[in-house]
C-alpha positions in Angstrom: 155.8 85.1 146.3 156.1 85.2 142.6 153.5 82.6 142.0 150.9 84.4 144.4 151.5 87.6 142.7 150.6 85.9 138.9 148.0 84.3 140.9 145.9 88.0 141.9 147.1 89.2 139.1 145.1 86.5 137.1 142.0 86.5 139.5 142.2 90.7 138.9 142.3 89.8 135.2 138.8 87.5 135.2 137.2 90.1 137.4 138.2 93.2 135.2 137.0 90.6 131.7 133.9 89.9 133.5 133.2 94.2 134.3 133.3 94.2 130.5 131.4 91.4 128.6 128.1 91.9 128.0 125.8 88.8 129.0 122.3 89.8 127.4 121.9 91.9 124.7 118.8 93.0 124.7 117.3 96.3 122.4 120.9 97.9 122.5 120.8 97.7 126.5 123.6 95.4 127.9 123.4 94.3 131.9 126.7 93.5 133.1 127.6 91.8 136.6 128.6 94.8 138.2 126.8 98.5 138.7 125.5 99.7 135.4 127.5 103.0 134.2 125.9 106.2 133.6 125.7 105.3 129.8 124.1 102.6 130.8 121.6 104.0 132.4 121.0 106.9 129.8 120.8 104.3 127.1 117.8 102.2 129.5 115.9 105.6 129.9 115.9 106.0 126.3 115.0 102.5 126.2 112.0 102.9 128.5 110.6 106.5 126.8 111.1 104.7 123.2 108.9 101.9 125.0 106.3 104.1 126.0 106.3 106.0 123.0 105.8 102.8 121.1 102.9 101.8 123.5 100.9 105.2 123.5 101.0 106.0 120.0 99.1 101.9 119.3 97.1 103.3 122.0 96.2 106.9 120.9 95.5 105.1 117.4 93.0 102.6 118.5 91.2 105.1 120.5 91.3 107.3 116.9 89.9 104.3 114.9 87.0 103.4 117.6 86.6 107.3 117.6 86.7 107.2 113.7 84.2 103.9 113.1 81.8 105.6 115.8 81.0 108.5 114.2 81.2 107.1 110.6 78.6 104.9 111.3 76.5 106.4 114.3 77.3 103.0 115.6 76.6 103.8 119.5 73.1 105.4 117.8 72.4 102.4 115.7 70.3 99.1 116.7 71.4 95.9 116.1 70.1 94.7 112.8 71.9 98.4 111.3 74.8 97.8 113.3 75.3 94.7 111.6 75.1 95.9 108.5 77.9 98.6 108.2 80.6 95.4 107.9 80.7 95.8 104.2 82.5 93.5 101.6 80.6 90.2 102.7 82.8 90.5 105.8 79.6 90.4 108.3 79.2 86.9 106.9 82.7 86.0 109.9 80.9 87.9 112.5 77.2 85.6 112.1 79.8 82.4 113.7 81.4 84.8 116.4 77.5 85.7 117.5 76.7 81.9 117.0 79.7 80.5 119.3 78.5 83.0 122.3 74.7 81.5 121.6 75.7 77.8 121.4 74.7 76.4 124.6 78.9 75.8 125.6 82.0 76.6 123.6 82.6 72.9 122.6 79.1 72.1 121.4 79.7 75.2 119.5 83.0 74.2 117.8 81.3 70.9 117.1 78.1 72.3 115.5 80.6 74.5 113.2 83.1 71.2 112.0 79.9 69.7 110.4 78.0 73.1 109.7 74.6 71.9 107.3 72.7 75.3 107.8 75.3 77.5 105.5 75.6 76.3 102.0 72.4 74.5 100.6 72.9 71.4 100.3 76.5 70.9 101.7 77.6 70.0 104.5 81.4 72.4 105.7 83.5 72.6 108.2 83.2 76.3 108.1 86.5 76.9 111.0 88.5 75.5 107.9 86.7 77.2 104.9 86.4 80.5 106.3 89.5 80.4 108.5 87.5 81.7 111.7 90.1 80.8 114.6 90.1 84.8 115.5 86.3 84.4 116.1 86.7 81.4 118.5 89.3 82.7 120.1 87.2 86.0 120.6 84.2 84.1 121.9 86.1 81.8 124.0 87.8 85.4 126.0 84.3 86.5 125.9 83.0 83.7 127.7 85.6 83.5 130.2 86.2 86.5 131.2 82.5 87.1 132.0 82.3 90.6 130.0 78.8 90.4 128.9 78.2 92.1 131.7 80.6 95.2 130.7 80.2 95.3 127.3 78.1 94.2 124.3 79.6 91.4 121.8 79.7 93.4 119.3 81.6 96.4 120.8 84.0 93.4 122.1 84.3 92.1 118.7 85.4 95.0 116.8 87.8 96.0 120.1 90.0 93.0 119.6 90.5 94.2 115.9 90.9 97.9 116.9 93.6 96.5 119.6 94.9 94.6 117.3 95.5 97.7 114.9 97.4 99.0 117.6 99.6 96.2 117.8 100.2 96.8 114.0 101.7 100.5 114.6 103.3 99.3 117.6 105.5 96.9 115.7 106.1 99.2 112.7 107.4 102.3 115.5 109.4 98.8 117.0 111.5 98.0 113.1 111.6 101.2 112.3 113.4 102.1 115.9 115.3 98.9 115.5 117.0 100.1 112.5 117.6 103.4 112.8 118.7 103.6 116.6 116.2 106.3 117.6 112.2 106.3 118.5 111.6 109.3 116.3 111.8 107.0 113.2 108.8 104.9 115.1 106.8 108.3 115.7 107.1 109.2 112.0 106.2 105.8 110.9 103.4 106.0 112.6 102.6 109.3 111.5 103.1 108.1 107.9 100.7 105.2 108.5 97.8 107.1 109.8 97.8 110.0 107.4 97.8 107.0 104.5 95.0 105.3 106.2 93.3 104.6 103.1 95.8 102.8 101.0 97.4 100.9 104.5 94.3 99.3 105.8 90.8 98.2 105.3 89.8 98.3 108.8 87.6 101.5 108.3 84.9 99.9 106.2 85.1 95.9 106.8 86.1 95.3 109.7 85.9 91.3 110.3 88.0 90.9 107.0 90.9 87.9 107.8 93.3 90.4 107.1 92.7 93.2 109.6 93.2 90.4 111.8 96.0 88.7 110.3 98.7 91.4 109.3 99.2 92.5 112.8 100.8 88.9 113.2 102.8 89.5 110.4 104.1 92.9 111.3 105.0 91.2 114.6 107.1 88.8 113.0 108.9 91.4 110.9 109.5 93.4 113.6 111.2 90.0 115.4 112.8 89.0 112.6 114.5 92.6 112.0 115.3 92.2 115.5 117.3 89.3 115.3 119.2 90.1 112.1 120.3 93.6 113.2 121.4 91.3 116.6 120.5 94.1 118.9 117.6 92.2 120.3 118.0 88.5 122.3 117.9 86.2 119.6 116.2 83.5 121.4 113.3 85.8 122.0 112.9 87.1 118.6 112.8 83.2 117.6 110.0 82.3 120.1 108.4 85.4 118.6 109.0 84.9 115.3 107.8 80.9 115.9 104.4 82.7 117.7 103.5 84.8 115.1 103.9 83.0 112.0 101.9 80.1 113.2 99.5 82.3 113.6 99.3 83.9 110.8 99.1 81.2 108.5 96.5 79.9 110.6 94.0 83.4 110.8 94.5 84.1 106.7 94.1 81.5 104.1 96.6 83.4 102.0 99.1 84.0 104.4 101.5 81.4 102.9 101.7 83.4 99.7 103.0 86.0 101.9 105.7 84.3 103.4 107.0 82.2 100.4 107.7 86.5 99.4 109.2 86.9 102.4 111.2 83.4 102.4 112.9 84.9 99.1 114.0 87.6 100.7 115.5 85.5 103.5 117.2 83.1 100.6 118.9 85.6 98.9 120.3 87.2 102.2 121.0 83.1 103.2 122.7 82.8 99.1 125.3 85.9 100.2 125.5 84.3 104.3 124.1 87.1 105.6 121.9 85.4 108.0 121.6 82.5 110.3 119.6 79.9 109.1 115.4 80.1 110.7 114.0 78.1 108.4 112.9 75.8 111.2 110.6 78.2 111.9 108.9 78.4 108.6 108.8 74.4 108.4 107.7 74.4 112.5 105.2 76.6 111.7 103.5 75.2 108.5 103.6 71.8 110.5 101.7 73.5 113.4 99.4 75.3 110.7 98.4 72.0 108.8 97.3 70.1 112.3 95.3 73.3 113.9 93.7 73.6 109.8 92.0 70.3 109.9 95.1 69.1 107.7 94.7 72.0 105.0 95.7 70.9 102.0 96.5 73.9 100.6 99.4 74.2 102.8 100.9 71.0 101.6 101.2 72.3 97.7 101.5 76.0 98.9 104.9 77.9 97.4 106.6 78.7 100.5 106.7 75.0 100.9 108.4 74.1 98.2 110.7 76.9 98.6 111.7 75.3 101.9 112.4 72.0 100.9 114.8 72.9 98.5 113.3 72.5 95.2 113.6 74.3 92.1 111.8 77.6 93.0 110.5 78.7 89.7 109.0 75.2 88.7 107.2 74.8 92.0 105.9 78.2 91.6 104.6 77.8 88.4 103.0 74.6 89.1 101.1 76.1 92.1 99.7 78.7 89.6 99.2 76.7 86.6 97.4 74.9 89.5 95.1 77.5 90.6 94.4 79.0 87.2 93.5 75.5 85.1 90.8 75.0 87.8 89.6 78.4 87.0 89.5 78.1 83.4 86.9 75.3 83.5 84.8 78.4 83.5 85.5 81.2 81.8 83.4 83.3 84.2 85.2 82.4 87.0 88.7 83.5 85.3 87.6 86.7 84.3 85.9 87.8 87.6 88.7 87.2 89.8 90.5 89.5 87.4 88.0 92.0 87.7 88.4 92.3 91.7 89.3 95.3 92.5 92.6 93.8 94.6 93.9 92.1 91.2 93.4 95.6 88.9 96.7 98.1 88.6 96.5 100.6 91.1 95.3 104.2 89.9 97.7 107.3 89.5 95.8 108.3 92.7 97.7 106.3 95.0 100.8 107.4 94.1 99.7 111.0 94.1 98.4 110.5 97.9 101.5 108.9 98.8 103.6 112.2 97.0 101.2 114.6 98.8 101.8 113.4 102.1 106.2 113.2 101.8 106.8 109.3 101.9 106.7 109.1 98.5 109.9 111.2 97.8 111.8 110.1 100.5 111.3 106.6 99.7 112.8 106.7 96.3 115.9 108.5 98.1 116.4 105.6 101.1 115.8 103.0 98.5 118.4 104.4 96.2 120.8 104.8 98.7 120.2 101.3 100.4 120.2 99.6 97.6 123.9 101.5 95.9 125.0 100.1 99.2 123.6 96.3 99.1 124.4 96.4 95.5 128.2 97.0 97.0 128.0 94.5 99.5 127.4 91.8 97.3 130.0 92.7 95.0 132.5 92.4 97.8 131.2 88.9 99.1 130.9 87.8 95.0 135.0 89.0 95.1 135.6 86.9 98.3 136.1 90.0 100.3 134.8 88.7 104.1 131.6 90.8 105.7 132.5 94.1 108.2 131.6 92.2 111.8 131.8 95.4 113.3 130.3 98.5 111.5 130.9 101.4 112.4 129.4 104.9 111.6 132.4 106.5 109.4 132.4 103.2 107.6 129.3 104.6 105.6 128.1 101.0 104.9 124.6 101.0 105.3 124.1 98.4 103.0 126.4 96.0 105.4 123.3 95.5 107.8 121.5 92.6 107.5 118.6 93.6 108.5 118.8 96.2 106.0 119.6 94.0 103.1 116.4 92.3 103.9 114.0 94.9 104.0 115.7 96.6 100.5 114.5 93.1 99.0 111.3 92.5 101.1 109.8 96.2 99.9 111.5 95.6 96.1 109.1 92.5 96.0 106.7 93.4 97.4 106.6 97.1 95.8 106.6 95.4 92.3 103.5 93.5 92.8 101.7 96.5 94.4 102.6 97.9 91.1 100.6 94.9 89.4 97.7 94.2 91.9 96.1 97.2 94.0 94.7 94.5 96.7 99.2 94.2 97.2 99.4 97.7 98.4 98.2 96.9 102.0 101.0 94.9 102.0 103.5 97.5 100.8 102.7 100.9 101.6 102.7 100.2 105.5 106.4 99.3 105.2 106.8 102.2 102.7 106.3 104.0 105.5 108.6 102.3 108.0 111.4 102.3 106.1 111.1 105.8 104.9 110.8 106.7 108.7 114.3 104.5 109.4 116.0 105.8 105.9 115.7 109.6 107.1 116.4 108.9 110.9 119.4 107.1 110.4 122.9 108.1 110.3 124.6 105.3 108.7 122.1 106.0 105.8 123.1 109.9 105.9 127.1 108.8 106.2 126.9 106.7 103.4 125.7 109.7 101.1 129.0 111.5 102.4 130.9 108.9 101.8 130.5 108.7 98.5 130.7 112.0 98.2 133.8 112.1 100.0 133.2 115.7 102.1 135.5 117.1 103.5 134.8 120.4 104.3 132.4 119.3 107.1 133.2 116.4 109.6 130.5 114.1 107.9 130.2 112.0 111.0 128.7 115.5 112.9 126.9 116.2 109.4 124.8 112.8 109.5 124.4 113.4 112.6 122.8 116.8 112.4 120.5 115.5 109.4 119.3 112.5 110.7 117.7 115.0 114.1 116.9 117.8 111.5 115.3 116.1 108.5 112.4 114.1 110.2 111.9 117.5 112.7 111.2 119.3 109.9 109.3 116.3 108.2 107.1 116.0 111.4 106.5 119.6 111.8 105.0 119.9 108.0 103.0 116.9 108.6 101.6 118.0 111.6 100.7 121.8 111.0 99.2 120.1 107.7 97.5 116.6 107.9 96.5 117.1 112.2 93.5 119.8 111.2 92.4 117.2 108.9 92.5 114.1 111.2 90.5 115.8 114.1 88.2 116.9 111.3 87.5 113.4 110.5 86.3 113.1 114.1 83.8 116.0 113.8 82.7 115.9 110.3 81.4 112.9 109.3 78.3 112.1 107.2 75.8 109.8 108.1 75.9 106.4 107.0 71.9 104.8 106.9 71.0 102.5 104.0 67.2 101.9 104.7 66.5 99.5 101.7 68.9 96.7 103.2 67.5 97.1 106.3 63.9 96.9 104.9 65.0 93.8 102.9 66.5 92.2 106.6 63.5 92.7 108.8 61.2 91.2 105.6 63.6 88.4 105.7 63.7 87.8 109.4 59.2 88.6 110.1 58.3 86.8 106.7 60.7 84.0 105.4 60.5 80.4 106.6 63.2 79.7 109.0 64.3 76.8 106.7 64.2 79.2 103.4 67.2 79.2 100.8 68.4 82.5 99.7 69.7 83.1 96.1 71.9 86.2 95.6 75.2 88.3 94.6 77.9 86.8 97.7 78.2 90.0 99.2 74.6 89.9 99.8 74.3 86.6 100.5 77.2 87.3 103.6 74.6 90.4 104.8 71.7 87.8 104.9 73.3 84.8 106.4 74.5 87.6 109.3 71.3 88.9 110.0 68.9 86.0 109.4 70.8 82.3 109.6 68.6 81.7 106.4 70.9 79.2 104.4 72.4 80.5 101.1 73.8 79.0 97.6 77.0 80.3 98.0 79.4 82.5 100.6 81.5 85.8 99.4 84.9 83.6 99.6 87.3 83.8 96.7 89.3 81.1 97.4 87.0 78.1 96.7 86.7 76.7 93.4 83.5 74.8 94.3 81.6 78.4 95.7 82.8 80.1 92.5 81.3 78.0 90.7 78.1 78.6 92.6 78.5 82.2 91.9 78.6 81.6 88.5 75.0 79.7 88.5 73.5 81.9 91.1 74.4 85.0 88.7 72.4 83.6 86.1 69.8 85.7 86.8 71.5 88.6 85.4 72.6 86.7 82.2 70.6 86.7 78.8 68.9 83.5 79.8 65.1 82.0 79.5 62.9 81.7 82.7 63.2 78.0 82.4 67.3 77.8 82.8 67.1 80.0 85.6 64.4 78.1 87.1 66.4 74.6 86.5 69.3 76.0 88.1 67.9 77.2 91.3 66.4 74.1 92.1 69.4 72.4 91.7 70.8 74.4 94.4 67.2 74.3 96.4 67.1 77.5 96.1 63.5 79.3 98.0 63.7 82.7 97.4 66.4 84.7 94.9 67.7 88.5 95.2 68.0 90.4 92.9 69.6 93.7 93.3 69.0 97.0 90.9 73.2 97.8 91.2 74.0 94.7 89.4 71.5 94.3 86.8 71.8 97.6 85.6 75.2 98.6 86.6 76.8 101.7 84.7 80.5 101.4 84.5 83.2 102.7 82.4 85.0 99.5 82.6 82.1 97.6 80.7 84.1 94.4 80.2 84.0 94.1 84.3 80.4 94.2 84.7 78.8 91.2 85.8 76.3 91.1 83.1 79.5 91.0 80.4 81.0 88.9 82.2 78.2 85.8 82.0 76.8 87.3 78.4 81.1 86.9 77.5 80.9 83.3 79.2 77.9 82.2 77.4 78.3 83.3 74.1 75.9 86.1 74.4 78.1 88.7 72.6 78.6 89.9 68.9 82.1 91.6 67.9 81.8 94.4 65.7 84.7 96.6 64.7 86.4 96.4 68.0 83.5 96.9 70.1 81.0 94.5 71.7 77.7 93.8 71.2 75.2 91.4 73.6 72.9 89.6 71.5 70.4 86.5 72.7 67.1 85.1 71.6 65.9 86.0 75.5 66.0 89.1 77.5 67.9 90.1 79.9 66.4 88.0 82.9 66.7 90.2 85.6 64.7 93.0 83.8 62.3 90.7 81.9 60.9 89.2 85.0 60.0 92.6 86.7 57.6 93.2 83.6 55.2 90.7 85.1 54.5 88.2 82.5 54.7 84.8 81.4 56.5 82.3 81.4 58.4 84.3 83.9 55.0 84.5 86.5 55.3 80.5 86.4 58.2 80.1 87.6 58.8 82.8 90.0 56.2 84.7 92.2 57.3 88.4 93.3 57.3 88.8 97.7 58.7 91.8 97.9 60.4 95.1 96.6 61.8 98.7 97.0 64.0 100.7 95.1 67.7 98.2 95.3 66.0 94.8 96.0 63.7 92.5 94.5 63.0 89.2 96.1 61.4 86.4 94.3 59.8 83.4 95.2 60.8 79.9 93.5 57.4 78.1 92.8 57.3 74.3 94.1 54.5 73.8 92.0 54.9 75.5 88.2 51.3 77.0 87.1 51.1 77.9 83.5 49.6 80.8 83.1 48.9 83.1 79.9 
């Protein structure tokens, strides 16, 4: 009898073990064996409105942004040809091979046609999927094919709806990390809110809308949304693998610098891995850059990126350095070339302005207070591992150890990094203010974050458990009230007061193109508008708005000539060489007016070809010749034997490159 009873006891033991252990963690929802409790059930409803929160504010913000892009540009109003021409910054020049995958007469012949692509660069023959990194476009054309939508909607309006859903994706995962972290959906909401209100300084979507990142940081906010998923350990780390896996892959295929964006983010994860912080998932970095170099045409830019190097465990400075030196020493076999990527906009420090915006709107401010706190905290945590002490497996809220988290401790050093070169390069702040504004959003939301303060503090008059409890619900109600009685009136006037974009001398210069150029013509020009022409003619050009090949830079350079203190004969010579029809010249660039003169392009090449004279700190041009671009509009020789004037308005002027030179007086 004694045996039988130790025997029901035991059995009642396993039944009673099993009523309490958790099988699937998944977002802070456990599913047991037996009936879920009423917690459980009140923590799955807040599960499932945080989920739909999540979903209808990426909804409600792609609706804004087609709203927002309709009425910006008239676009339902427009015809094709202006259509076409509102994707500014050279970025129509991606949306030419979407149009050309949905005309070629099946999708493999089109893929084919664009491996060995002859008809883009004069004289050279690309495979433009690898040099322009255009997987989001055959993927797009490959949906639209199959899924028989151009009978529901036009290609175009497709087009830009996969990158306005894929905008809405971005938010989603922002609301996602910045819920993760802080335990509550209202940290998501104000993220969001954050994001939209800073519009300007967290995308480029509004204005060039085909650019590789628009597509590819949505990827990458989905991977940082996995991977703060699986350090905080409150989402099924398998799934935040496979996602993590999913997403990086493809990013580093969509953005040909997407690698320079993870060897920042594989920093992060070292020093977390240097204090064991963090399992090790560099499998899927090495996975994914494997996966990457096949689907790339074997890339080798992967092969000697940073991240690489990082990965395999070599010295991380020396590698670094060599990839630069790299970079830069094929740059500086032109002088030009060096000095106009500098000039970029993206590579100039940002203005006061940004930071100003950022103030205005309240992220600024609490920023600086959640990254003070989080990093005291980290700061503390690796003083205890550097002292042996072991890490806190189970944090509490009194603990007041924010800086414990590990998913915290990652995004202190991921928006350190990546704050510091925003602080260098404006182009980095797309990169850094989004998640400026997620973890502002967690930061305020968050009682451990609030406890932590107290803690230090050591209050005592009020329970600071019920205190960081009552700030972390106060502070972002009252943060979300003032931005909404102040920046909503101004985002519904953006949808009712917008002014008409038109610019009727490109679209003059396009339909001469199209009715009077030779189908076989070459077109000479600044990229930008060589990217507009190539859109909305197929003409071939001399070079392609991509600042990533050495080669088209250098193309650049000679096509620029013709704004350079140079005789008709050199420009002549050099247009040839690049069998060159018909050249552009554009009234901006020739006689630009700038404050910054030493970023004008006419410096630039009179810099790079000795054209200038130094005189008490200031700078002179000097050259036997004129300045080539105004000389030839005078009408004389020997700039009528070269060149023969087709056509004109107030921004263009197109010339024609004489076959046969007549010497005329």
């Amino acid at each position: 009898k004694r045996k039988e009873k130790e025997k029901t006891t035991d059995i009642k033991n396993v039944f009673k073990s099993r009523k309490t252990t958790p099988l699937v963690p998944i977002c802070n929802v456990c599913f047991y064996d037996s009936a879920p409790s009423a917690g459980f059930l009140q923590c799955l409803v807040r599960v499932f409105f945080g989920c739909l929160a999540a979903v209808a504010c990426g909804m409600l913000y792609a609706v804004y942004l087609s709203t927002y892009h309709d009425r910006k540009f008239w676009f339902s109003t427009r015809q094709e040809l202006e259509r076409e021409i509102t994707f500014q910054e050279g970025s129509g020049l991606y949306y030419y091979y979407y149009k050309h995958m949905l005309t070629a007469p099946s999708f493999e012949r089109g893929l084919y046609e664009l491996t060995i692509d002859n008809k883009t660069v004069s004289g050279e023959t690309i495979n433009i999927v690898e040099r322009l990194s255009l997987y989001p476009e055959l993927i797009t054309s490959f949906v639209y094919r199959i899924t028989s939508s151009q009978d529901v909607v036009e290609p175009i309006y497709f087009y830009i709806g996969a990158v306005f859903g894929l905008q809405a994706v971005y938010v989603t995962a922002l609301f996602v990390c910045s819920w993760v972290m802080s335990g509550t959906w209202v940290a998501g909401m104000l993220a969001v809110a954050w994001y939209v209100i800073n519009r300007p300084d967290t995308t480029k979507v509004d204005h060039a809308i085909p650019l590789r990142d628009n597509w590819a940081l949505p990827y990458f906010s989905c991977q940082v949304a996995a991977l703060t998923g699986f350090l905080s350990n409150k989402i099924s780390s398998m799934f935040c693998y496979l996602t993590m896996s999913a997403t990086t892959v493809t990013f580093l295929l969509v953005w040909e610098h997407s690698h320079y964006v993870l060897f920042i983010q594989g920093l992060c994860l070292f020093l977390l891995d240097s204090f064991d912080l963090m399992a090790d998932i560099h499998k899927v970095y090495l996975s994914s850059l494997f996966l990457a170099y096949l689907f790339q045409f074997q890339n080798p830019a992967l092969l000697s990126s940073p991240l690489l190097s990082l990965l395999i465990g070599s010295v991380l400075a020396r590698y670094f350095q060599v990839e630069l030196a790299e970079c830069f020493l094929s740059s500086c076999f032109s002088d030009f070339v060096t000095n106009f990527l500098l000039c970029q906009e993206s590579f100039q420090a940002p203005s006061q302005d940004l930071f100003l915006r950022l103030t205005q709107a309240s992220v600024l401010p609490f920023y600086f207070l959640v990254l003070a706190v989080c990093l005291l905290s980290t700061l503390q945590t690796i003083y205890r591992r550097l002292s042996g002490q072991p890490m806190t497996t189970n944090l509490r809220l009194e603990d007041g150890r924010i800086g414990e988290q590990p998913e915290v401790i990652y995004h202190v050093f991921h928006t350190l990094l990546f704050g510091g070169l925003a602080l260098l390069f404006d182009g980095m702040k797309y990169l850094w203010t989004p998640y400026v504004c997620m973890f502002t959003a967690f930061g305020v939301c968050s009682p451990d974050l609030w406890m932590t303060v107290f803690k230090w503090l050591k209050l005592k008059s009020i329970h600071p458990v019920v205190l960081s409890l009552i700030l972390s619900t106060a502070v972002p109600t009252i943060i979300g009230f003032s931005l909404w009685r102040e920046y909503c009136p101004r985002v519904l006037a953006e949808l009712s007061d917008l002014p008409e974009f038109y610019d009727p001398d490109t679209v003059e210069l396009i339909s001469w193109i199209r009715s009077q150029a030779p189908v076989a013509a070459v077109f000479a020009g600044s990229p930008q508008m060589l990217g507009m022409v190539k859109l909305c003619s197929g003409a071939a050009v001399t070079s392609l708005p991509l600042y990533s090949d050495i080669n088209l830079l250098r193309r650049t350079e000679d096509t620029y000539q013709v704004y350079a203190m140079r005789s008709a004969e050199d420009v002549y010579k050099i247009l040839t060489s690049q069998k060159t029809n018909y050249v552009i010249i554009e009234e901006s660039i020739c006689n630009e007016l700038s404050l910054n003169k030493g970023c004008r392009i006419k410096d630039l090449l009179d810099i790079a070809n000795g054209h200038v004279v130094y005189d008490k700190g200031e700078i002179y041009s000097f050259s036997k010749h004129g300045r080539f671009c105004q000389e030839i509009k005078l009408n004389y020789s020997p700039y009528t034997n070269y060149f023969t004037r087709v056509f004109w308005n107030r921004s263009y002027h197109v010339y024609k490159v004489n076959s046969v030179i007549s010497f005329q007086y």
